[in-house]
N, C-alpha and C positions, 0 to 999 in steps of 0.2 A: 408702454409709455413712450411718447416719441420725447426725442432730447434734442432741443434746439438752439441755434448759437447764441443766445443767450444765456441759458443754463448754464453752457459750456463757460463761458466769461465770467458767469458769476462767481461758479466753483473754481475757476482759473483766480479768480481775485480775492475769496475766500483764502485759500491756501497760499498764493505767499501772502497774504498781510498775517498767517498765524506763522509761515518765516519767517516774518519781519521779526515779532514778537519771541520768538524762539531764539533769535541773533543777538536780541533785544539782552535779553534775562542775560547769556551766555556774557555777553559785554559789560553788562554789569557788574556781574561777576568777577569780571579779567580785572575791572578799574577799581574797585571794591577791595577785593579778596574775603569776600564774604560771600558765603553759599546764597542765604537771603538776603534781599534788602528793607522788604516789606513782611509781617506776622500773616500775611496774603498766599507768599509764596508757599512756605510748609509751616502748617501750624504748630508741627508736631516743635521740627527743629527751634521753633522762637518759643515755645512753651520750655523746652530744658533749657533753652539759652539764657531763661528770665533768672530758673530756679541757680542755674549756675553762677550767673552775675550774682546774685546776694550771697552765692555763698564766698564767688571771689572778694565783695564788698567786705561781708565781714571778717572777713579773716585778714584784709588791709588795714581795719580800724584795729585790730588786734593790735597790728605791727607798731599803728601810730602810736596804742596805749603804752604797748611796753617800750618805747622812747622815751613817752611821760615817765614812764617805772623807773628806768635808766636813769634817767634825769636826777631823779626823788634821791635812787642811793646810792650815785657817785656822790652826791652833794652830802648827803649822809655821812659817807663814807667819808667826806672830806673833812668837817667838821668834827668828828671824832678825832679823827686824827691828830687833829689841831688841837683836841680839847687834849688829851692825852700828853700831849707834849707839855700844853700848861703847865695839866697837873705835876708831871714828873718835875717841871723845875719846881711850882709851890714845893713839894716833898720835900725837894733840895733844899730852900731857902727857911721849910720850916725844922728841917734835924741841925740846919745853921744856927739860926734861933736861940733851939733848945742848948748850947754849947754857952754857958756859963762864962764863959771869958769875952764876948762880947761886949763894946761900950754901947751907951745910953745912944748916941749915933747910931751906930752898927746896925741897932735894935731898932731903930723909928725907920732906918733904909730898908729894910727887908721887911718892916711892913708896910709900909710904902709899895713896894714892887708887888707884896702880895695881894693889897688892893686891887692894885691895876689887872692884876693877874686875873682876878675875881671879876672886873669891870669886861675882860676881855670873853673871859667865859660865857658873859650874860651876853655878849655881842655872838660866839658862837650859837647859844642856846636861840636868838634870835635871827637866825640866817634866810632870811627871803630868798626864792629862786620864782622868778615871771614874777613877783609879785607877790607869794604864799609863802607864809613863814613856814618852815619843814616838821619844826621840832614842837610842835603844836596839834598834833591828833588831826579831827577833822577841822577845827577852829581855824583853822589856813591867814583867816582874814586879819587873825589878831596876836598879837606877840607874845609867846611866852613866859618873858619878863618884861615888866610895865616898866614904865619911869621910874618910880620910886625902889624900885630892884625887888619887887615881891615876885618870885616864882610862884605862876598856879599854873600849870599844860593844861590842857585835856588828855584825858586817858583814852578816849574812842582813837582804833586803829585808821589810819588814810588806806583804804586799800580801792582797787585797780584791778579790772577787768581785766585778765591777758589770755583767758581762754575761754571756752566754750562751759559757763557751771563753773567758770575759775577765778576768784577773786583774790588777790595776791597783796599782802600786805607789803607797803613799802619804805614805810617810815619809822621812825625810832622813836620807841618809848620813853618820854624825854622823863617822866618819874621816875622809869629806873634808872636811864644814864646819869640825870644831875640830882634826882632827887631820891625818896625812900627812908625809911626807921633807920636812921642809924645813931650806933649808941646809946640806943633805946632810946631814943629822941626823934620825932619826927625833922628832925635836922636835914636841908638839903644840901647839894654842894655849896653854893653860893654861902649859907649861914654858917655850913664849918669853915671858909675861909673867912669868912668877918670874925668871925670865931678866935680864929688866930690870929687876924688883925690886932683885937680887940684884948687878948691875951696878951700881947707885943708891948700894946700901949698902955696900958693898965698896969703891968705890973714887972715893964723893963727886960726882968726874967719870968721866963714863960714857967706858971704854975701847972699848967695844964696840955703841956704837949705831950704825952703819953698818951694819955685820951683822945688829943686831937688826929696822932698820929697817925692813932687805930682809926679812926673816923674815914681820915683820909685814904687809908689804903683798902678800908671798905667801897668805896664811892670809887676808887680807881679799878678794882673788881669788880662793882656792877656798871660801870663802863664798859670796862675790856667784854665782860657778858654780853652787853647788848651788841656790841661790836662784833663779836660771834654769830649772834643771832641773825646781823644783816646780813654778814657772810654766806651766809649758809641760804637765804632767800635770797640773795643775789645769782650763787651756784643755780640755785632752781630758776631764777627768769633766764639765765645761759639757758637750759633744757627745751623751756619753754617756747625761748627765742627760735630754737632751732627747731623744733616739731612744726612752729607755724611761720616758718619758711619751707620748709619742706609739703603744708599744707596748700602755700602757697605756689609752689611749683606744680604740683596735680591739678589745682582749679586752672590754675592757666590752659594747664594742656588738655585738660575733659574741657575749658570752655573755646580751646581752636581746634580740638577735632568736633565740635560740634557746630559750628558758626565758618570756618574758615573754609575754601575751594580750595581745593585739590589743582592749584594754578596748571600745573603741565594736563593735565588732564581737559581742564577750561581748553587750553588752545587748541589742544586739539579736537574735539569737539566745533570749538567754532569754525576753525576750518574744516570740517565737513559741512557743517550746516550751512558756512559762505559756496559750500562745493553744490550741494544739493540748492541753495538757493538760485545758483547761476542756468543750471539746466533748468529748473521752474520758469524763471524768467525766460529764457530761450524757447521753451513749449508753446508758453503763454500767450508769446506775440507772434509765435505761427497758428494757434488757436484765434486769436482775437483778431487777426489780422484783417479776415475777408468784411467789405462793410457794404453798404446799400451801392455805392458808387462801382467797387468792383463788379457786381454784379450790372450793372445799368451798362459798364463797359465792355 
């Protein structure tokens, strides 16, 4: 086959324009820091790159749920607290009460207080955070104590996606903390405290604080229980929390050694290929060189 300077020029122009392209990627790369830019360059690489991003996706939405979690039972947690305190003073105000030497006065102020007490309770039992009552199951939207002071919760748990197959309850049983049999009465918190009110006013000296008393220290034990109970799924979102950060540290690093250059390696590379392109060029235009006119001269 004879090879004539034409051939010669084309395969000359062929080969660096796949330099070019070669300098091309390599640059891209340098400005990038990304092996690929296109699912063109390696299929393979942008095919685990996809699977890896949802895994890193999900395991982010994790993090954000268990902030919602966080959210749910410090606010839990704070409420309680608060309610607890209440109660402990009602207790006080109601073994004051029960003490026979108080006046008719005495006895209308400390029911008095233990109203408000009670008023203040149904303000905890109805604690919004963003806008969602807590102490209300999944009913979120609506209050656990209405206007006219009727406690009904819902019983259905609020629970919270915080792992993989893991739904983590986060909120408090508001029938067991304010409500529940007691007394053998469906009595809740709220009605043993009108309870006492209502024993205060009625009859000066309290007929019935024995019974109220037991009532009350019942209802302050299944408080303290339920306040156990968040403890203890609190401890478990800590566990949680840390597995899927630590989840989160591996998806980052399987998703840049899979997607990320090898930047020192990039440079140099490209500086051979700027190396090799310089003598291409330099060949090129002593190949291409001779034209119809050299010869004519």
């Amino acid at each position: 086959m004879r090879v004539t300077q034409g051939m010669l020029a084309n395969n000359s122009l062929r080969q660096i324009s796949s330099s070019y392209g070669r300098m091309g990627n390599l640059q891209d790369q340098l400005s990038t820091g990304k092996k690929i830019n296109r699912p063109s360059d390696d299929p393979v690489v942008a095919m685990k790159g996809m699977q890896y991003r949802t895994n890193l996706t999900e395991v982010e939405q994790y993090k954000r749920n268990l902030s919602e979690a966080y959210q749910w039972m410090e606010n839990s947690e704070g409420g309680i607290e608060h309610a607890t305190q209440v109660m402990q003073r009602a207790r006080e105000l109601l073994l004051q009460a029960k003490n026979g030497t108080n006046s008719a006065e005495d006895a209308k102020a400390i029911g008095v207080e233990i109203e408000q007490l009670k008023k203040d309770l149904q303000g905890v039992a109805n604690t919004q955070v963003a806008g969602r009552y807590i102490f209300n199951g999944t009913k979120t939207d609506s209050a656990p104590v209405d206007a006219s002071g009727t406690f009904n919760p819902a019983a259905a748990d609020y629970k919270i996606s915080v792992s993989k197959g893991v739904e983590l309850e986060v909120n408090v049983n508001a029938l067991e903390a304010f409500g529940g049999k007691i007394g053998g009465a469906g009595n809740n918190l709220f009605q043993t405290l009108q309870g006492i009110v209502d024993d205060i006013n009625t009859n000066g000296k309290m007929t019935k604080g024995d019974q109220l008393l037991s009532n009350l220290d019942e209802h302050f034990d299944k408080l303290n229980a339920e306040r156990a109970k968040l403890g203890a799924r609190y401890n478990r979102l800590e566990l949680i929390d840390d597995r899927i950060g630590q989840q989160e540290v591996t998806a980052n690093r399987i998703l840049s050694d899979n997607e990320d250059a090898d930047i020192e390696r990039v440079i140099t590379d490209l500086k051979m290929q700027e190396s090799v392109h310089r003598a291409a060029l330099s060949v090129s235009s002593r190949i291409i060189q001779p034209t119809l006119m050299d010869f004519l001269r």
